[in-house]
Residue frames as qw, qx, qy, qz and C-alpha x, y, z in Angstrom:
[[0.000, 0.887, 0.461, 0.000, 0.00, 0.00, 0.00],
 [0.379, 0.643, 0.122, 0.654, 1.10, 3.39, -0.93],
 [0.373, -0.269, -0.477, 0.749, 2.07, 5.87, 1.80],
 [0.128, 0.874, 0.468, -0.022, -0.63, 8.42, 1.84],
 [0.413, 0.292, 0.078, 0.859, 0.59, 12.20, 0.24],
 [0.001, 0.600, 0.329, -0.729, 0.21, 15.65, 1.74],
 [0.373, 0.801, 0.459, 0.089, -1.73, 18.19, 0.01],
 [0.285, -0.547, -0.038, 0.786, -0.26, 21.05, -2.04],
 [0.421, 0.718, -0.065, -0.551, -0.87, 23.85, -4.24],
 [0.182, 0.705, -0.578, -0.368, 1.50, 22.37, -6.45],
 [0.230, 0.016, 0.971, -0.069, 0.60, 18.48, -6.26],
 [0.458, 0.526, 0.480, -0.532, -3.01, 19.70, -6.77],
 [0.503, 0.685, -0.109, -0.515, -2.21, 21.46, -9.63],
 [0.046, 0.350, -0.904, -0.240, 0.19, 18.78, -11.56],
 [0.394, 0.336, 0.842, -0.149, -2.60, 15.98, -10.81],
 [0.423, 0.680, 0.302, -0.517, -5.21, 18.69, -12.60],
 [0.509, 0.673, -0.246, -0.477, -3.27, 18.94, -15.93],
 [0.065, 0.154, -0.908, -0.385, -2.53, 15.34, -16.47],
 [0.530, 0.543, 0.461, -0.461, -6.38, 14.90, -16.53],
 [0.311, 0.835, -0.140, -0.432, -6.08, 16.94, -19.30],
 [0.760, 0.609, -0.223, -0.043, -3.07, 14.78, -20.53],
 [0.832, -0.183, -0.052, 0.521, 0.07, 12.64, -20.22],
 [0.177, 0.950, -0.142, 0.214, 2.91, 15.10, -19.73],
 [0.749, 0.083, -0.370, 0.544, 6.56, 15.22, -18.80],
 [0.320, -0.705, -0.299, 0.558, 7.92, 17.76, -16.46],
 [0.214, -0.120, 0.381, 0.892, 9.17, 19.89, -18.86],
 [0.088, -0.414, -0.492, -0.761, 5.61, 20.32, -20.73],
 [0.411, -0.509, -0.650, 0.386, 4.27, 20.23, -17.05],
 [0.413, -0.441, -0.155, 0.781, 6.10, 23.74, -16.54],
 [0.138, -0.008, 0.451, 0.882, 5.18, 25.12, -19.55],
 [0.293, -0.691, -0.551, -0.364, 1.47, 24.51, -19.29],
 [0.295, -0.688, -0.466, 0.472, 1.56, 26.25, -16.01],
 [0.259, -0.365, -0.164, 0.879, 2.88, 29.24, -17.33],
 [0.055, 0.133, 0.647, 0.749, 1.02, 29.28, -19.92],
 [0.125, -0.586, -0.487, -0.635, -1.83, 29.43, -18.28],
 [0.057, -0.634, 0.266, -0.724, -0.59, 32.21, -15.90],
 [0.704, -0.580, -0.406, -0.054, -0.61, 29.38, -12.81],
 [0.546, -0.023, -0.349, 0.761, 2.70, 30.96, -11.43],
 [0.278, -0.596, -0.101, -0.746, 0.30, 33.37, -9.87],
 [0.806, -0.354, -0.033, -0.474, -0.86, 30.69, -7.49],
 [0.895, -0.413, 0.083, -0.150, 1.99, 28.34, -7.52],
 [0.193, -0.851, 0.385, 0.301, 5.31, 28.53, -7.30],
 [0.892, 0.354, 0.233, 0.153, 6.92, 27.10, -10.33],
 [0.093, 0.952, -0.281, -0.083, 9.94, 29.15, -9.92],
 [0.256, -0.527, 0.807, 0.068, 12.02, 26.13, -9.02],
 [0.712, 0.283, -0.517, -0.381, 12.34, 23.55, -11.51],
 [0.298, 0.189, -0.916, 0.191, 13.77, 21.03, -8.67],
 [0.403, 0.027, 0.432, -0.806, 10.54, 22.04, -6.39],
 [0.661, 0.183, -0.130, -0.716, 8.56, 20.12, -9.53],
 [0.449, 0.432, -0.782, 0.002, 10.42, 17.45, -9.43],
 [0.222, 0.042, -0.872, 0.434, 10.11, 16.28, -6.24],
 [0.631, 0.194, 0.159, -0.734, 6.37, 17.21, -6.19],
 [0.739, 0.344, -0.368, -0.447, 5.95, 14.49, -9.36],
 [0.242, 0.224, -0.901, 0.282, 8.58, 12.17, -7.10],
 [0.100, -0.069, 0.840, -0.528, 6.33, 12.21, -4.55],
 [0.786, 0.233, 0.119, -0.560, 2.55, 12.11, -6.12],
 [0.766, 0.229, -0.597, -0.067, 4.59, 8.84, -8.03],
 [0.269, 0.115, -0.940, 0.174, 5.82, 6.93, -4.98],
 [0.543, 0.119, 0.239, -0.796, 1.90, 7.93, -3.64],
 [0.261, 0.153, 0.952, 0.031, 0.78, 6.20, -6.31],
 [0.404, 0.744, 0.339, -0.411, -1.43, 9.11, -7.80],
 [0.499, 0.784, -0.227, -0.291, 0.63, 9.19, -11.08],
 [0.798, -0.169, 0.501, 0.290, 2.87, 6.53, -13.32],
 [0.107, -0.472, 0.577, 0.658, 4.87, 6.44, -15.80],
 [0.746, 0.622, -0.014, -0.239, 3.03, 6.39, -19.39],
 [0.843, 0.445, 0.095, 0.287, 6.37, 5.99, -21.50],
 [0.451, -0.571, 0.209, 0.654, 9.96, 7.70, -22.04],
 [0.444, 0.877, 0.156, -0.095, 10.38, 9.96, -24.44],
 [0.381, -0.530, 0.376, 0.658, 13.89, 9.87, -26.51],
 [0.367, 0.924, 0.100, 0.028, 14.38, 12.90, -29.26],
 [0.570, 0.038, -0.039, 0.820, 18.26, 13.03, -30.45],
 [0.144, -0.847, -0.132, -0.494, 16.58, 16.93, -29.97],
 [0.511, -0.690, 0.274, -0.433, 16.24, 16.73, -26.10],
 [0.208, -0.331, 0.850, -0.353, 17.14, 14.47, -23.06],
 [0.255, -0.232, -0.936, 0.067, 15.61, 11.31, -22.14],
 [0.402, -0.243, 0.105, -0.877, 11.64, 12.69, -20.93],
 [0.047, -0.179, -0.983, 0.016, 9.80, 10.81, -19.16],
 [0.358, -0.378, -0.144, -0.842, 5.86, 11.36, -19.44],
 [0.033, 0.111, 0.896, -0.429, 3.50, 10.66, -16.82],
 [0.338, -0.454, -0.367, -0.738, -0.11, 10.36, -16.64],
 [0.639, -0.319, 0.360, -0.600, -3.05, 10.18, -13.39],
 [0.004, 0.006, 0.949, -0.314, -4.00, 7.22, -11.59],
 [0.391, -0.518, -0.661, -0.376, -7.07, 6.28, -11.03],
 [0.563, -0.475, -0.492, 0.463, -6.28, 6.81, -7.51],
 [0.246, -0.078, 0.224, 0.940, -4.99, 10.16, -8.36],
 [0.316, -0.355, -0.550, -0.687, -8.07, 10.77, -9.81],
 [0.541, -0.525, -0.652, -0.083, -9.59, 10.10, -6.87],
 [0.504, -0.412, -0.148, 0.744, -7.20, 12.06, -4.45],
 [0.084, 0.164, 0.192, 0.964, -7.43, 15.28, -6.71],
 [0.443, -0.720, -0.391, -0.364, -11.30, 15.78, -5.76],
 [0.652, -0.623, -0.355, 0.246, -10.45, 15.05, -2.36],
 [0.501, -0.257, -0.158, 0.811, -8.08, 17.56, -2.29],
 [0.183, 0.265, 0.119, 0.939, -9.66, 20.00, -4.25],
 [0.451, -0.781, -0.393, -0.179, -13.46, 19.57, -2.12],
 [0.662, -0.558, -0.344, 0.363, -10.97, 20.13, 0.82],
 [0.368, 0.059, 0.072, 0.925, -8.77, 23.31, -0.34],
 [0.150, -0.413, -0.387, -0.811, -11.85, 24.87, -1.82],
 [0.540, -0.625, -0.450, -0.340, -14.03, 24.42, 1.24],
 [0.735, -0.601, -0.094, 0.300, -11.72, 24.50, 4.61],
 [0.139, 0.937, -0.212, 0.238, -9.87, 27.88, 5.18],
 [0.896, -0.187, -0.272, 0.296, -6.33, 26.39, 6.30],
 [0.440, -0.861, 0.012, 0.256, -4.56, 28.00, 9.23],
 [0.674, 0.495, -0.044, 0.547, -1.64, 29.57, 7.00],
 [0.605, -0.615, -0.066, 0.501, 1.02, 31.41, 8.87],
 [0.530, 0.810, 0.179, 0.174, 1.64, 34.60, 6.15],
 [0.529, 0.059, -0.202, 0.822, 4.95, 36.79, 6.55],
 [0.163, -0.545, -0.170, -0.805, 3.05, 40.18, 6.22],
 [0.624, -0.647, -0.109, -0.424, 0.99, 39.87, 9.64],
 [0.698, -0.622, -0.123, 0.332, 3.81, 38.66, 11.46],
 [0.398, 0.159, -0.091, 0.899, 5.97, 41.54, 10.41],
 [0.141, -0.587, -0.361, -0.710, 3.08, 43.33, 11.55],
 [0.813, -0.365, -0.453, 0.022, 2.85, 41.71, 14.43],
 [0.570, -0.404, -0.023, 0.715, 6.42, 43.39, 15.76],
 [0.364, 0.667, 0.181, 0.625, 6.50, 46.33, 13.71],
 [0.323, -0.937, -0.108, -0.074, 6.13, 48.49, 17.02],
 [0.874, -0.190, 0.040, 0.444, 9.74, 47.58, 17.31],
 [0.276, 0.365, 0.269, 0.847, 10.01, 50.92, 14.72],
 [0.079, 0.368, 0.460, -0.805, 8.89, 54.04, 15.35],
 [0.501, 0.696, 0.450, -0.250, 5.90, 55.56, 13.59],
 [0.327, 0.835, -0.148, -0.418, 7.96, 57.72, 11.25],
 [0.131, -0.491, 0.815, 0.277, 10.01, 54.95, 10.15],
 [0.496, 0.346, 0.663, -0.441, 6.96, 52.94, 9.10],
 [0.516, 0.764, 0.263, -0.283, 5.08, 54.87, 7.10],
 [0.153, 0.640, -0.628, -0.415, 8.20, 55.15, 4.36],
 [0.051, -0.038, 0.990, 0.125, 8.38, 50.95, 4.31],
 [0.309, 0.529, 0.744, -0.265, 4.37, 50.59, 4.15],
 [0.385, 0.768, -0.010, -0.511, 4.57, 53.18, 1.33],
 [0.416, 0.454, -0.620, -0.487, 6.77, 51.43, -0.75],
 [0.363, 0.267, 0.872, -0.191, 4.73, 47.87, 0.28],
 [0.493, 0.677, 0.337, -0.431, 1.48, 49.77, -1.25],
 [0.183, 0.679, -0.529, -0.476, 3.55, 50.55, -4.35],
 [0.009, -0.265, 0.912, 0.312, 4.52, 47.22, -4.94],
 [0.262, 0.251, 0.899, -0.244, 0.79, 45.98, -4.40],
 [0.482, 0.716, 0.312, -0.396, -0.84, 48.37, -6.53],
 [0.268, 0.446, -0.728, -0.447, 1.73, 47.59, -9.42],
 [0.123, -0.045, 0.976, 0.176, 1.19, 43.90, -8.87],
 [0.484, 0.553, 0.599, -0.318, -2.99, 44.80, -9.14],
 [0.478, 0.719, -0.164, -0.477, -2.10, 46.55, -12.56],
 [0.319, 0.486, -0.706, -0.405, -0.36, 43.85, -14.01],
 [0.348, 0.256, 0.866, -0.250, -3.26, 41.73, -13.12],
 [0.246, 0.711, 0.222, -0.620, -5.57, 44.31, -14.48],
 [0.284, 0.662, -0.470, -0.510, -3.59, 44.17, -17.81],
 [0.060, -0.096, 0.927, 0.357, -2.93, 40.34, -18.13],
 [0.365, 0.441, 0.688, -0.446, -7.07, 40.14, -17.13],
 [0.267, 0.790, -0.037, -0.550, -7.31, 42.91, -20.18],
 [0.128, 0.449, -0.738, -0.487, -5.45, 40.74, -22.89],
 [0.460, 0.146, 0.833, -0.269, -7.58, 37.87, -22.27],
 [0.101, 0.222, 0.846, 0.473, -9.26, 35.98, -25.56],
 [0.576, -0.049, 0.120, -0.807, -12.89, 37.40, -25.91],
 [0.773, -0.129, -0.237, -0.575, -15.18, 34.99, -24.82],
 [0.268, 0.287, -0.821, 0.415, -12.79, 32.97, -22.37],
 [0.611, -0.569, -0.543, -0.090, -15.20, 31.55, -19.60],
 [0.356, -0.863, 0.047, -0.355, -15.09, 33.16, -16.44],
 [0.909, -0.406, 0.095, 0.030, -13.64, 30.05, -14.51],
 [0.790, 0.291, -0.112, 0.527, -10.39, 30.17, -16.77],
 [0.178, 0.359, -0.227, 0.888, -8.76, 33.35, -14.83],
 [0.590, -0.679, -0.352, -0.259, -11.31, 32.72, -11.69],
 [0.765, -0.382, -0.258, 0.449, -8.28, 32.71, -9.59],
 [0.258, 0.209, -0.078, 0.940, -6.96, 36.42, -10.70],
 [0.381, -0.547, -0.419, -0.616, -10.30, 37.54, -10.17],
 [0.801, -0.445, -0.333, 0.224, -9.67, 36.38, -6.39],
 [0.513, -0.005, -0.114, 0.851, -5.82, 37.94, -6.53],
 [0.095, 0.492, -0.026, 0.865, -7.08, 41.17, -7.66],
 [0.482, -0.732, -0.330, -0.351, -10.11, 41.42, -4.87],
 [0.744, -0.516, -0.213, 0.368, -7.44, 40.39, -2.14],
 [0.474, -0.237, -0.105, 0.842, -4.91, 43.26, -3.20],
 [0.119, -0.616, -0.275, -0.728, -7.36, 45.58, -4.10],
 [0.680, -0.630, -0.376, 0.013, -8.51, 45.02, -0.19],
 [0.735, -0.274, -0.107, 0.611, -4.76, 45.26, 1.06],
 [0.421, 0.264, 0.111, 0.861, -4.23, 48.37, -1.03],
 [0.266, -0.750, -0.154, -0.585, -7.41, 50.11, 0.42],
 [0.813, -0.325, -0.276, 0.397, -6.02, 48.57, 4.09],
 [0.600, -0.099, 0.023, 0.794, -2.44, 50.24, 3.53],
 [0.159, 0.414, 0.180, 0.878, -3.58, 53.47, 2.50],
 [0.579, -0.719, -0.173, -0.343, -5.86, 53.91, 5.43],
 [0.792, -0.415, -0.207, 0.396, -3.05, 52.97, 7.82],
 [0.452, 0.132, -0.005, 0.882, -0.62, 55.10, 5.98],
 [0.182, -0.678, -0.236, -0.672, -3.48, 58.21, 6.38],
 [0.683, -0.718, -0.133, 0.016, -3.79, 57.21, 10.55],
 [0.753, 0.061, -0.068, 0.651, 0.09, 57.02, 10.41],
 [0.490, 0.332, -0.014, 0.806, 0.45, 60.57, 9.09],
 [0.236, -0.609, -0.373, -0.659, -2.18, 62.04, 11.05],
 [0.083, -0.329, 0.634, -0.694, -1.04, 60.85, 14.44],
 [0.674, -0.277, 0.251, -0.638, -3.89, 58.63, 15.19],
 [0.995, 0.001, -0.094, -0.023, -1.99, 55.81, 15.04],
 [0.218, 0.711, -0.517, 0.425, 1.16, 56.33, 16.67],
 [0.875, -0.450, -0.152, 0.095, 3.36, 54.74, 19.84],
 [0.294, 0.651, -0.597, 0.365, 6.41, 55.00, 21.30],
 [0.541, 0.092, -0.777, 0.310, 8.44, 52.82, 23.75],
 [0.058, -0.030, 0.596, -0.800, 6.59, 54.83, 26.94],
 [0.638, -0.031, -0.136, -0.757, 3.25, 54.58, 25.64],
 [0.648, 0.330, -0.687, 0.001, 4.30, 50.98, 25.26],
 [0.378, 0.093, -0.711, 0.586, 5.49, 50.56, 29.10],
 [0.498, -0.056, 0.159, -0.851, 2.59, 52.26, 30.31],
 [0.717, 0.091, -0.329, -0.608, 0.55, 49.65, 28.90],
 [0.785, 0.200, -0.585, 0.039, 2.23, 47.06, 30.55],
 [0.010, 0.213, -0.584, 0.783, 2.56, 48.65, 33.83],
 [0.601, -0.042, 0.037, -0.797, -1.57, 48.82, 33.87],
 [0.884, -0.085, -0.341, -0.307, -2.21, 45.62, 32.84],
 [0.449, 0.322, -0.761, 0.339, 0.29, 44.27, 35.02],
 [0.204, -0.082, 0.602, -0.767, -1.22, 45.84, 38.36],
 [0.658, -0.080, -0.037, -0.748, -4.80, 45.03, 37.11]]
């Protein structure tokens, strides 16, 4: 019996496009980008895919189909789903799509200590955050904007997500950065000690 596999973005997706078709890693990598999944999952490392496709094969959710040799390329090997596989991808995707999992972002725990700074040292780094978040919503905004006419919704259902969440972050960051400059959001290291005197004694 197979050892059972954890779930990941990146297991999920691999399972989802051999549905679709046998594939090697190489054409693996290429459908993702192609259709713009390096939004959602990291396909930056090529050894990261690897050992994703190692481990959904010693699972048992994917086998080798055949080897591909092309005096072109290397030796490829293609793989395709299990049945099992096939079975495991629902299950993972009822369970992603339905149960918010307790993720541990960076952002909220740098937030988390930020008091460590003072206000005026802040509001410079949280300005050029917002920058970078309201570039990455415009070059959503643009890939959303190149899009085939008459694409279904569902194909690019996940930017549609991205943008709401940094469209959220960007109205967020600009309301902080307004309390920031205005002084109604402010501390310092006595305000701090105060606060900790009080609750102590209470």
């Amino acid at each position: 019996m197979n050892a059972p596999v954890k779930s990941s973005p990146l297991g999920l997706t691999v399972l989802v496009l051999l549905h679709h078709r046998p594939l090697h890693p190489y054409g693996i990598q290429q459908l993702l980008r192609q259709w713009g999944k390096e939004q959602v999952v990291n396909v930056g490392q090529r050894a990261g895919l690897y050992r994703t496709i190692e481990r959904l094969q010693a699972g048992g959710l994917i086998a080798v189909r055949h080897t591909e040799r092309d005096q072109q390329y290397p030796e490829r090997t293609v793989y395709e789903v299990t049945d099992e596989g096939r079975a495991v991808t629902r299950e993972w995707l009822e369970q992603m799509l339905a149960v918010p999992k307790a993720e541990f972002p960076v952002f909220p725990a740098a937030l988390s200590n930020m008091l460590m700074l003072t206000p005026d040292e802040v509001a410079p780094i949280l300005e050029r955050r917002l920058e970078r978040i309201s570039a990455q919503r415009a070059g959503l905004e643009r890939q959303n904007a190149e899009v085939p006419p008459g694409l279904p919704r569902i194909a690019l259902i996940e930017n549609e997500y991205l943008l709401a969440v940094l469209g959220a972050e960007e109205r967020w960051l600009r309301g902080v950065l307004g309390d920031l400059r205005d002084g109604s959001l402010t501390w310092s290291p006595e305000m701090l000690a105060a606060f900790e005197d009080a609750s102590g004694s209470a």
